[in-house]
C-alpha positions as a printed NumPy array, in Angstrom:
array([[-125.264,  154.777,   47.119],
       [-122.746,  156.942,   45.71 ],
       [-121.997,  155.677,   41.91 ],
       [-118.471,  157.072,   41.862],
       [-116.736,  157.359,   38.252],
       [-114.401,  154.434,   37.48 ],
       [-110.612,  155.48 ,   37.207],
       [-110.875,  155.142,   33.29 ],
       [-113.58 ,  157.891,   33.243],
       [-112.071,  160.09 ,   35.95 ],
       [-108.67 ,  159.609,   33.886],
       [-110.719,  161.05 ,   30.283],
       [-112.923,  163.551,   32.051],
       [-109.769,  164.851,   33.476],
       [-107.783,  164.834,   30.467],
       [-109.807,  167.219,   28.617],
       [-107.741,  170.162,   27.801],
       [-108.884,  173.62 ,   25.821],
       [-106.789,  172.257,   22.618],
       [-108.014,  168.363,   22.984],
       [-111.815,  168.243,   23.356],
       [-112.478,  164.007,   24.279],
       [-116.038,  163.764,   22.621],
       [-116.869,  161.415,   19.625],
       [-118.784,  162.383,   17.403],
       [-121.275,  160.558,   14.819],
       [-123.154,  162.286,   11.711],
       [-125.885,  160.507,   10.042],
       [-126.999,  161.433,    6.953],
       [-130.538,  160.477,    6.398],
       [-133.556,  160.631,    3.436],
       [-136.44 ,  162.984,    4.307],
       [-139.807,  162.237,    4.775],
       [-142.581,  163.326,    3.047],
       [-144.295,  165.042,    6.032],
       [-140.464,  165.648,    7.338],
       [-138.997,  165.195,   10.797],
       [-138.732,  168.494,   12.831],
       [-137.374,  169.104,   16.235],
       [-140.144,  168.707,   18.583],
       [-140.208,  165.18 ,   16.873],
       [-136.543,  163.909,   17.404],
       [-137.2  ,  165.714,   20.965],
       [-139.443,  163.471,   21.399],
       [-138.17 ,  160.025,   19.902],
       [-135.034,  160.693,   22.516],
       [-137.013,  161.768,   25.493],
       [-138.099,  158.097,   24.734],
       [-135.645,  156.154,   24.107],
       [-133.502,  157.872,   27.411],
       [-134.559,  155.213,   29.623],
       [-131.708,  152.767,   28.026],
       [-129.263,  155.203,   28.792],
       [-129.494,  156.646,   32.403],
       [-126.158,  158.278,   32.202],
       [-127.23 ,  160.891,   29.589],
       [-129.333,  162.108,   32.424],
       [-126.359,  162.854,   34.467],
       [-123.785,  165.134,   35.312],
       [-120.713,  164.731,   36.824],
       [-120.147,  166.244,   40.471],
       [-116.462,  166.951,   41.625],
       [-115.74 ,  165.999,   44.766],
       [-114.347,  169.089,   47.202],
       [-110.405,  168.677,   47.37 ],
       [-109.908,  165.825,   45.019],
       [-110.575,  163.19 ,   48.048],
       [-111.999,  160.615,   45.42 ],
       [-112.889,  160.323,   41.858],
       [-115.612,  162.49 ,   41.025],
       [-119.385,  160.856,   40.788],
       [-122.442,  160.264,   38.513],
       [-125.129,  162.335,   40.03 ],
       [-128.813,  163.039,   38.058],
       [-129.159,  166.386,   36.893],
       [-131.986,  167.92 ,   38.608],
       [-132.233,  170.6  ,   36.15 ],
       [-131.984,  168.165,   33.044],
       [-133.396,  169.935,   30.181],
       [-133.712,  168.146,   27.275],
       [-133.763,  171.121,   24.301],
       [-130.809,  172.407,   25.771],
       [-128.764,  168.749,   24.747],
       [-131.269,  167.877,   21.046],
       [-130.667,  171.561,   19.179],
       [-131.662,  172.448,   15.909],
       [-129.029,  173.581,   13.142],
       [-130.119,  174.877,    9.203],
       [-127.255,  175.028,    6.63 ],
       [-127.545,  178.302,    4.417],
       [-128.321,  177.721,    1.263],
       [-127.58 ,  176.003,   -1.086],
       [-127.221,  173.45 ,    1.358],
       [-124.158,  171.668,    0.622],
       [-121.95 ,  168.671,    1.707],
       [-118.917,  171.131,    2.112],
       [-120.832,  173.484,    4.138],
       [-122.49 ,  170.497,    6.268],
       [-118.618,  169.811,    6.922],
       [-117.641,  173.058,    7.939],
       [-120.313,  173.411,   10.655],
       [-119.677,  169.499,   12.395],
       [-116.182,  171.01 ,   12.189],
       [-116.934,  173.845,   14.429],
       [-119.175,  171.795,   16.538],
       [-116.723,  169.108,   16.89 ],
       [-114.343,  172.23 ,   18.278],
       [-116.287,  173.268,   20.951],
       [-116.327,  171.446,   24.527],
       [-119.145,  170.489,   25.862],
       [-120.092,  172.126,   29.283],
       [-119.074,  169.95 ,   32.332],
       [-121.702,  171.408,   34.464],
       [-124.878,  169.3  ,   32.446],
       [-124.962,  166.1  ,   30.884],
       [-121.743,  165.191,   28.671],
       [-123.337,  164.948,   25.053],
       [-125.387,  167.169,   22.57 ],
       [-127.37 ,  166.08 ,   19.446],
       [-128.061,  168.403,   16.043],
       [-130.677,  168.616,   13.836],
       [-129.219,  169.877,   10.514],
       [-131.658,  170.728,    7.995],
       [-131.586,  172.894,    4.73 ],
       [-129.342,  169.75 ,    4.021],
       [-129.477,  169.12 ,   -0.348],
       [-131.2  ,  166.299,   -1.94 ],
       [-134.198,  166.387,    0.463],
       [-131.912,  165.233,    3.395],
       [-131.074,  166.07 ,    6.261],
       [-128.146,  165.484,    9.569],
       [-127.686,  164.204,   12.963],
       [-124.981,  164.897,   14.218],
       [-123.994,  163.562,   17.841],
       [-121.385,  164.229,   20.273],
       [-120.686,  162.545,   23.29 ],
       [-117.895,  162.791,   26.162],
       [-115.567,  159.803,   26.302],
       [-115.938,  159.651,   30.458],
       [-119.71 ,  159.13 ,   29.307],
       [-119.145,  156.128,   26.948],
       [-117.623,  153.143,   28.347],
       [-119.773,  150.1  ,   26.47 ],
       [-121.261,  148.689,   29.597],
       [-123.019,  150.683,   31.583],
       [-123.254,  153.096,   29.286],
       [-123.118,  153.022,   25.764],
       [-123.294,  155.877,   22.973],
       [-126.952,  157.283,   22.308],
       [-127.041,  156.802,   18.529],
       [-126.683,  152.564,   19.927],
       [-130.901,  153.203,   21.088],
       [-132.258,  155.507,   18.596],
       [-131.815,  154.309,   15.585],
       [-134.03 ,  151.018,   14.156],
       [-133.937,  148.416,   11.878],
       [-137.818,  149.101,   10.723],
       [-138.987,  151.958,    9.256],
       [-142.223,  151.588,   11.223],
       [-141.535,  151.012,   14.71 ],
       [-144.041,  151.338,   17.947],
       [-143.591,  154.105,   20.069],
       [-142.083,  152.714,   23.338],
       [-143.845,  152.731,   26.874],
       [-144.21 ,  156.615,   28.366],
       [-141.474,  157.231,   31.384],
       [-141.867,  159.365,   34.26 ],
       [-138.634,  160.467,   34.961],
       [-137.672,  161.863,   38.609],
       [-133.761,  163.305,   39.303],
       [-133.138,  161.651,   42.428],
       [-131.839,  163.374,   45.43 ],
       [-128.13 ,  164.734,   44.869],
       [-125.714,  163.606,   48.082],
       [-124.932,  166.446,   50.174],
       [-121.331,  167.611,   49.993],
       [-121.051,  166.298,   53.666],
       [-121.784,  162.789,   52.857],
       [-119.282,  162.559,   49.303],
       [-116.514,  163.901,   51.811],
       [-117.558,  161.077,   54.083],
       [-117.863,  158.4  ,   51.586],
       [-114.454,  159.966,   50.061],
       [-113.315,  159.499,   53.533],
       [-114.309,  156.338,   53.769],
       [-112.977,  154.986,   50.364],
       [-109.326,  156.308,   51.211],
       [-109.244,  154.203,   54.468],
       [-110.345,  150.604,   53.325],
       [-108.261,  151.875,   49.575],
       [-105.285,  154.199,   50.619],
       [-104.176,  154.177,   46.936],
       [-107.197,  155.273,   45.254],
       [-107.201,  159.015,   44.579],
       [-107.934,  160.999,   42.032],
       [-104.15 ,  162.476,   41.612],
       [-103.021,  159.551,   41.013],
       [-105.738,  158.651,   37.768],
       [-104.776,  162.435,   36.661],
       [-100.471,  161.691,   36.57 ],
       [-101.373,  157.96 ,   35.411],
       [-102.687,  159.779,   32.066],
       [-100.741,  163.078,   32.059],
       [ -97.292,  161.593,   32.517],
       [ -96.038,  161.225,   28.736],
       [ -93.431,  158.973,   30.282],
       [ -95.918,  156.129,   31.659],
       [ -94.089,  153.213,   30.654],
       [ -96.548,  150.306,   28.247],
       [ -96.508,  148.206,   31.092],
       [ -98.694,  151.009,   33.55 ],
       [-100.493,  151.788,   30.325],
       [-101.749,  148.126,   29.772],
       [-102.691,  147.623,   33.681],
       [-104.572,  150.958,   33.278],
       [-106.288,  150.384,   29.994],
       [-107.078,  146.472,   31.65 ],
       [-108.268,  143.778,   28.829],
       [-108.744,  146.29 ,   25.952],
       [-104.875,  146.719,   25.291],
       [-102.528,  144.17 ,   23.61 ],
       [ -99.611,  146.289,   22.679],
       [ -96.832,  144.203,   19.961],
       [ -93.085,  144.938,   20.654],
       [ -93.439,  148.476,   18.607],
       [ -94.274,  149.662,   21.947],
       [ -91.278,  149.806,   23.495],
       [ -89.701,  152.224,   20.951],
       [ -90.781,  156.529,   19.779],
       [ -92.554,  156.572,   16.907],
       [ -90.78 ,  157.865,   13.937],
       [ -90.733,  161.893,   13.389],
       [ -93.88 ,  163.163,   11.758],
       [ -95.828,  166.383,   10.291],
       [ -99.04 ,  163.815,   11.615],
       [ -97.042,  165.494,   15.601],
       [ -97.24 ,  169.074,   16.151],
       [ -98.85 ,  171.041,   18.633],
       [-102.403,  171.913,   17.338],
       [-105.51 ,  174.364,   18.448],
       [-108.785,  173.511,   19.57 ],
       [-110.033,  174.454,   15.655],
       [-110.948,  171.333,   13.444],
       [-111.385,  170.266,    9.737],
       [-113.459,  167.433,    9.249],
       [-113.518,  165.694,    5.799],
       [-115.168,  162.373,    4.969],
       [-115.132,  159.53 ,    2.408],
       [-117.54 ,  156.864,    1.017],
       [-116.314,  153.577,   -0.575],
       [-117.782,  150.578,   -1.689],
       [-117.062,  147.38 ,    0.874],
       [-117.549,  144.931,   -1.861],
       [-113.863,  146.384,   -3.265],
       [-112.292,  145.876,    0.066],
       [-114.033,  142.145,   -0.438],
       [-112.758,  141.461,   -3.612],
       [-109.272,  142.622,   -2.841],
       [-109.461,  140.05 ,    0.36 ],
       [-110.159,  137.85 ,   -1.911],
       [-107.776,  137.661,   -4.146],
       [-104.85 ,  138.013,   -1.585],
       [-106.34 ,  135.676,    1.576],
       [-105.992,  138.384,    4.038],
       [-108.391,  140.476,    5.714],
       [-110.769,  143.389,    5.101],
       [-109.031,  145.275,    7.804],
       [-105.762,  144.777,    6.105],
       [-106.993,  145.895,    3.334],
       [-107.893,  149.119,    5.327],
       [-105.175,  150.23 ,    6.637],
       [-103.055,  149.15 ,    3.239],
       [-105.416,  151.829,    2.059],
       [-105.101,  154.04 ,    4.595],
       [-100.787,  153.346,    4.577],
       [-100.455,  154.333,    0.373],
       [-102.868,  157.47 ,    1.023],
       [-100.187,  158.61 ,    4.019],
       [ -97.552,  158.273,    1.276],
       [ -98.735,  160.449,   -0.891],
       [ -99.759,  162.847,    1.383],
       [ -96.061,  162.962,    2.405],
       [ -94.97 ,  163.308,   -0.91 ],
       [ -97.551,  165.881,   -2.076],
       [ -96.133,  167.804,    1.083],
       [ -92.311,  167.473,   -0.09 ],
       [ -91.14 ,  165.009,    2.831],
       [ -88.52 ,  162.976,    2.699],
       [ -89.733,  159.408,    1.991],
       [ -87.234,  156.639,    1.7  ],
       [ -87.996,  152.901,    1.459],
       [ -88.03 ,  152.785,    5.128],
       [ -89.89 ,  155.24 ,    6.124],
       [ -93.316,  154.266,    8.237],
       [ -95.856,  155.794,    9.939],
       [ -96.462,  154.331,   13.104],
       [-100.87 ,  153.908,   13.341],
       [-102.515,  152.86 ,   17.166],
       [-105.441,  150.712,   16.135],
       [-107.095,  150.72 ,   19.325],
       [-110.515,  148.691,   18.116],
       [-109.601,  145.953,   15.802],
       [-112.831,  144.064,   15.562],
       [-113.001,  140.925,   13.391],
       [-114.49 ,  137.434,   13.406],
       [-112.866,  134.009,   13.699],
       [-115.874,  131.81 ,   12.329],
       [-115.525,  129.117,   10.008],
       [-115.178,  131.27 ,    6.885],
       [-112.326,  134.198,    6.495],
       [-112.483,  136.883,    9.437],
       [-114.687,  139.646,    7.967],
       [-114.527,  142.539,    9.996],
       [-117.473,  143.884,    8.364],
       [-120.198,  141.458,   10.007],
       [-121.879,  142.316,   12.609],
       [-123.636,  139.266,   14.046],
       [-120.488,  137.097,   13.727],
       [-118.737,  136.413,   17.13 ],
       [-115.313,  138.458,   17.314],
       [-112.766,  139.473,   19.428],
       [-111.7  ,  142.932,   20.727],
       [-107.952,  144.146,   20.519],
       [-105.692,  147.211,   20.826],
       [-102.457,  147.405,   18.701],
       [ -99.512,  149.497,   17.329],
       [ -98.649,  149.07 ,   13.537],
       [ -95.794,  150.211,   11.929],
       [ -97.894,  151.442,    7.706],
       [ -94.918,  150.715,    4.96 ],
       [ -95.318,  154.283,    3.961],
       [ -92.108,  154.315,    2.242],
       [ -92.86 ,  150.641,    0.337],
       [ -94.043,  151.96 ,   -3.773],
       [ -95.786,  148.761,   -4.336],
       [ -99.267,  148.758,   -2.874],
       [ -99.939,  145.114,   -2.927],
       [ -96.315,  144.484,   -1.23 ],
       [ -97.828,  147.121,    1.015],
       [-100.025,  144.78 ,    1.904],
       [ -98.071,  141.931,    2.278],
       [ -96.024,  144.035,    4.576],
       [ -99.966,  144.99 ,    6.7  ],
       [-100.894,  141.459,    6.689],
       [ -97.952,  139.873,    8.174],
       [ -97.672,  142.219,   10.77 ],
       [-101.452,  141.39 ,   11.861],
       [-100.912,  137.958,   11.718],
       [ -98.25 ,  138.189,   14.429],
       [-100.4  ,  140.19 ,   16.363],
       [-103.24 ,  138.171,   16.661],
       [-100.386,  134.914,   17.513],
       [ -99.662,  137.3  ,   20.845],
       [-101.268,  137.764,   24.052],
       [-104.553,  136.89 ,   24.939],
       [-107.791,  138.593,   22.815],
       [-110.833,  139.716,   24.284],
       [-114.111,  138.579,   23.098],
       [-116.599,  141.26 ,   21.711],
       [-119.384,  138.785,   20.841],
       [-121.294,  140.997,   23.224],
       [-120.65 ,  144.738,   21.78 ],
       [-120.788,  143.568,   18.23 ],
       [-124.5  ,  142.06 ,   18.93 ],
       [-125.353,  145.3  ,   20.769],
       [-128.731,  146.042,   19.35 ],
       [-128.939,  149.446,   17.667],
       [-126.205,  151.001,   15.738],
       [-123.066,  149.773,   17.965],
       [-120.17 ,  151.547,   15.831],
       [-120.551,  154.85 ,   18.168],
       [-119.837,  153.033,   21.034],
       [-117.133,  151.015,   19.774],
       [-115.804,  154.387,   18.279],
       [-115.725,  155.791,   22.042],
       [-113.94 ,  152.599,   23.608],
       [-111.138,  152.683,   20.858],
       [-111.152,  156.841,   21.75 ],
       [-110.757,  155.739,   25.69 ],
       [-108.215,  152.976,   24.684],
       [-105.709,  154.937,   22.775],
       [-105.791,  158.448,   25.151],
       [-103.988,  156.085,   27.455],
       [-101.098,  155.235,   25.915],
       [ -98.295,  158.115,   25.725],
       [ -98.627,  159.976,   22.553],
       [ -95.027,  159.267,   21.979],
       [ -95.509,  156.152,   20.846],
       [ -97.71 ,  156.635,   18.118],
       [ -98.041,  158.919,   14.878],
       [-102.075,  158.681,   13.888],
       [-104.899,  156.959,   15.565],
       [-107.136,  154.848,   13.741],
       [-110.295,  153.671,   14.584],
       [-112.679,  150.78 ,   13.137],
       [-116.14 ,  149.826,   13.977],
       [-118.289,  147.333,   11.703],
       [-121.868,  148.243,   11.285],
       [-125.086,  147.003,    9.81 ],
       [-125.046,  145.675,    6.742],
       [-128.852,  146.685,    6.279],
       [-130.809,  150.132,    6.601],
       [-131.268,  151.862,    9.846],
       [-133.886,  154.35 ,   10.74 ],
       [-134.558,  157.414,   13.026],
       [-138.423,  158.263,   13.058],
       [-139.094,  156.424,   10.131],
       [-136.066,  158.308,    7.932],
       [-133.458,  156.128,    6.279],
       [-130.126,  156.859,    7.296],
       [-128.218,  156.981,    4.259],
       [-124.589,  157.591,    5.365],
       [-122.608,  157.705,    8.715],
       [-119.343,  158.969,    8.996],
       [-117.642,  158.176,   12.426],
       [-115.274,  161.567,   13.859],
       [-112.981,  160.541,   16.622],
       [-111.168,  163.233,   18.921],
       [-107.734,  164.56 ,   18.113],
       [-105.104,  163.502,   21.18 ],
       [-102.438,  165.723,   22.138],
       [ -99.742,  166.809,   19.628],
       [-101.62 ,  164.578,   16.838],
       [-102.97 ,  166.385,   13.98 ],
       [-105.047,  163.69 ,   12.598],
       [-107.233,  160.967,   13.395],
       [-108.955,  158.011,   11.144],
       [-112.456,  156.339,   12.114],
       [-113.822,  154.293,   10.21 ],
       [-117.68 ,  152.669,    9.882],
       [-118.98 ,  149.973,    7.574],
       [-122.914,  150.388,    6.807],
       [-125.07 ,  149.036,    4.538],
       [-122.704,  147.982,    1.835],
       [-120.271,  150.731,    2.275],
       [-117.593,  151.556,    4.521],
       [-117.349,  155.527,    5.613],
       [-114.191,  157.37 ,    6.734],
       [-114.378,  160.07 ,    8.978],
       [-111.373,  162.547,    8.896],
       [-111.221,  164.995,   11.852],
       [-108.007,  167.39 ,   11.801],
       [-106.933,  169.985,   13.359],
       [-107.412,  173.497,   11.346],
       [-104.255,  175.189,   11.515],
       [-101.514,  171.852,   11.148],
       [-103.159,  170.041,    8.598],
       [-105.119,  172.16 ,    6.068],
       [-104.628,  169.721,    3.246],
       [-106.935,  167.049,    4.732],
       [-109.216,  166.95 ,    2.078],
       [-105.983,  165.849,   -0.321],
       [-105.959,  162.84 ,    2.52 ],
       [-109.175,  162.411,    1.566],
       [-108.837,  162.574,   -2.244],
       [-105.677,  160.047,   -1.43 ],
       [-107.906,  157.446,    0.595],
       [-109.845,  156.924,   -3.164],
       [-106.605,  157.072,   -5.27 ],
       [-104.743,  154.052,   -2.672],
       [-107.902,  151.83 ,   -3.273],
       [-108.137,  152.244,   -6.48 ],
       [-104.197,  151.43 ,   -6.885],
       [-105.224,  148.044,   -4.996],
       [-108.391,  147.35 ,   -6.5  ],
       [-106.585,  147.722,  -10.364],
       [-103.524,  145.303,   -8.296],
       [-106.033,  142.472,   -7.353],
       [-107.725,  142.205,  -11.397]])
C-alpha cells in the first residue's frame, strides 16, 4: 500500500525554499553525568526508542511528473550516525557560543534525499553540561501519525529500563511503475487531487482566509483581523537563509502571580510581555510609534485549559483545547497593565467565536509534547498568507517536573520555530519545570539586534510584575 503524503505535508515539503528552511528545532540543555553520556550512547537510546516513530525511518519519494503527492517510503539505506552527530563547543564553552552554532545549524536544510530530521550532541558545553539539539522537517511532524522525536526520548525517571531490542527491516520501495499507476489511479476516482494544486494553494500570497481555513481544516479559527494587511513593519523584509538565535529564561510563578492579580490568563500575560518588549524594540530602533500603532502576532497554538479553576496554559495534564488566531499587540499603548487589558479582551472574544478543537489528546502525549505542538503551530501558520501577519508566535506547555535523556536531567529547553517568508522573526515559547523558555530565531542580516528583543522580553515582565504589587 502506497502511504502517500497528506496535502498538508506535500504543501510544507514543497514550500521549502533556500531562504525559508521549515524544520523546528528543540535544544535541551541537560546536567552531566558522572560517567557522562557520549555518542555511541544517545546512538543507542534512539536506535531504541525509533520504533514509536516509524516516519524518522523514512524518506520522501517524488513521484515522476507531479501525478500525485509525493509518498512515505523506508529508507533502505537508513543510517543512523549520519541523522544523531556529535558537536564540541571550543572552549571556554559558552552559552553565546552554544547559540551561535544552533544558529548555523538551524540555517542549513536538511537533505531531502534521507530522513527529514538530525539530532546534535553538543559537548564542551560549561558547568558540566551539555546540548541536544534537534531538528525536524515540518512535512515530518504532523501530531498523529507522527509526532516530534524529542516526544519518545526523553523520561520522567532518571532510571528507566532499556526497552525491548527491534529488528528493523526497510521494506521493499514501490517500483516507479506501480506509483505512476497508483498516481494514475488516484487522479481517476479524485480528478482534483494533484500536487500543483497543494503547491499554488500555499504559494499564492493572495489565498483568500476562507481557502486558508479549509486547507489548514480544524486547527485554524481566524477573528475578523483576517480580512485586513497587517500594519507595515521592520518584523517584514526579505531575509537570507542565515539565522540568529537568542533565548530567554523566566520564572512561571511571575506570569502566575500577575494572572492573579488581574483574572486573566497566563497566556495573556505572554504575549502582554511579548507586546511591551516589541515596543521598545521599535523605539530603540527610532520607529515611529504612535498610540495606535500594533503589531499584528499569528498565534497559531494557543493551548489552555477550561477546568474548574482559571485556564492555566501551563498544565499539562489538564484537558484543553487547540486554536489558531490573529492578534492585533497594543504596541503603541505606554501602560503595560492597560496593555493587558487591551490582550485580554481581545482573547476573550476569540475564544466566544467559532468552534475550538480539543487537545486533551496532544497535551497528555506522553514524553515531552511541546516539540510537536511547536511543529503543528509551524504547519498552521505557513498556511496563511504572510500578508496578514507581522510575527509568529508559538506556545507549547510542558512538564512541570524533570525530564531525562539517559539518566541526565534536562535543565532547560528552548523551543526555535522556522522563519516564514518575508518575516524576520519568530517567538516559541515552552513552559518546563517551573519556568517558561523563549526561543528567538531571526534572521542574521534584518534583525541583528535580537538579543536587545531578548534583553526587552525581561525588562516588559518586570514592568508587569512591579504593575501587579
Amino acid at each position: 500500500m502506497v502511504n502517500r503524503l497528506t496535502t498538508q505535508d506535500a504543501a510544507f515539503y514543497f514550500l521549502e525554499a533556500g531562504t525559508t528552511p521549515m524544520h523546528v528545532g528543540s535544544l535541551g540543555i541537560f546536567r552531566q553525568l558522572r560517567n557522562g553520556i557520549d555518542h555511541e550512547e544517545l546512538l543507542r537510546l534512539v536506535e531504541e526508542r525509533l520504533g514509536s516513530v516509524p516516519r524518522y525511518r523514512q524518506r520522501v519519494r517524488e513521484v515522476a511528473f507531479g501525478l500525485a503527492r509525493p509518498v512515505w517510503v523506508d529508507d533502505s539505506d537508513f543510517d543512523i550516525t549520519y541523522h544523531v552527530r556529535r558537536s564540541a563547543l571550543p572552549k571556554p564553552g559558552s552559552d553565546e557560543q552554544l547559540m551561535d552554532l544552533i544558529a548555523r545549524l538551524t540555517s542549513r536544510p536538511l537533505d531531502s534525499t534521507r530522513p527529514l530530521w538530525e539530532m546534535y550532541l553538543v559537548e564542551g558545553l560549561t558547568r558540566n553540561r551539555f546540548a541536544i539539539f534537534t531538528k525536524s522537517h515540518s512535512s515530518l511532524v504532523d501530531g498523529e501519525a507522527a509526532p516530534e522525536i524529542s516526544q519518545v526520548i526523553f523520561d520522567p525517571e532518571k532510571n528507566r529500563a532499556p526497552g525491548p531490542e527491534e529488528l528493523w527491516m526497510p521494506a521493499r520501495p514501490p517500483s516507479d511503475t506501480s506509483l505512476l499507476v497508483s498516481a494514475m489511479a488516484d487522479l481517476v476516482t479524485s480528478p482534483g487531487e494533484g500536487i500543483a494544486r497543494a503547491r499554488a494553494a500555499f504559494n499564492d500570497v493572495t489565498t483568500s482566509v476562507t481557502e486558508a481555513v479549509s486547507a489548514l481544516g480544524k486547527l485554524a479559527e481566524v477573528v475578523r483581523t483576517a480580512t485586513q494587511v497587517a500594519p507595515s513593519s521592520p518584523l517584514n523584509a526579505t531575509i537570507s537563509r542565515n539565522r540568529r538565535l537568542a533565548v530567554a529564561k523566566t520564572s512561571l510563578e511571575d506570569y502566575r502571580r500577575i494572572r492573579a492579580r488581574y483574572g486573566c490568563e497566563i497566556n495573556d500575560v505572554i504575549l502582554t510581555v511579548i507586546a511591551g518588549a516589541m515596543r521598545n524594540w521599535l523605539l530603540s530602533r527610532g520607529e515611529p510609534v504612535t498610540e495606535a500603532t500594533i503589531v499584528r502576532a499569528m498565534v497559531p497554538m494557543s493551548v489552555y485549559t477550561d477546568g474548574p479553576e482559571s485556564p492555566d496554559v501551563d498544565d499539562p495534564q489538564a484537558p484543553g483545547h487547540v486554536s489558531s488566531f490573529l492578534i492585533d499587540l497594543p504596541v503603541g499603548e505606554p501602560n503595560a497593565v492597560v496593555r493587558l487589558s487591551h490582550v485580554a479582551h481581545a482573547t476573550e472574544a476569540f475564544a466566544r467565536q467559532g468552534r475550538r478543537v480539543t487537545a486533551q489528546t496532544m497535551v497528555r502525549m506522553s514524553g515531552f509534547a511541546p516539540a510537536t505542538l511547536h511543529a503543528m503551530s509551524s504547519r498552521a501558520a505557513s498556511s496563511l498568507s504572510q500578508r496578514m501577519f507581522n510575527l509568529m508566535i508559538t506556545n507549547a506547555p510542558g512538564p512541570q517536573f524533570p525530564l531525562y535523556l539517559g539518566g541526565a536531567r534536562m535543565l532547560e529547553m528552548y523551543p526555535v520555530s522556522p522563519l516564514l517568508k518575508n518575516q524576520t522573526l519568530s517567538i516559541a515559547l515552552t513552559s518546563y519545570d517551573g519556568n517558561v523558555y523563549y526561543g528567538l530565531n531571526a534572521d542574521r542580516d534584518a534583525m541583528s539586534d535580537v538579543d536587545v528583543v531578548r534583553s526587552l522580553i525581561f525588562e516588559s515582565l518586570e514592568e508587569l510584575t512591579d504593575a501587579s504589587r
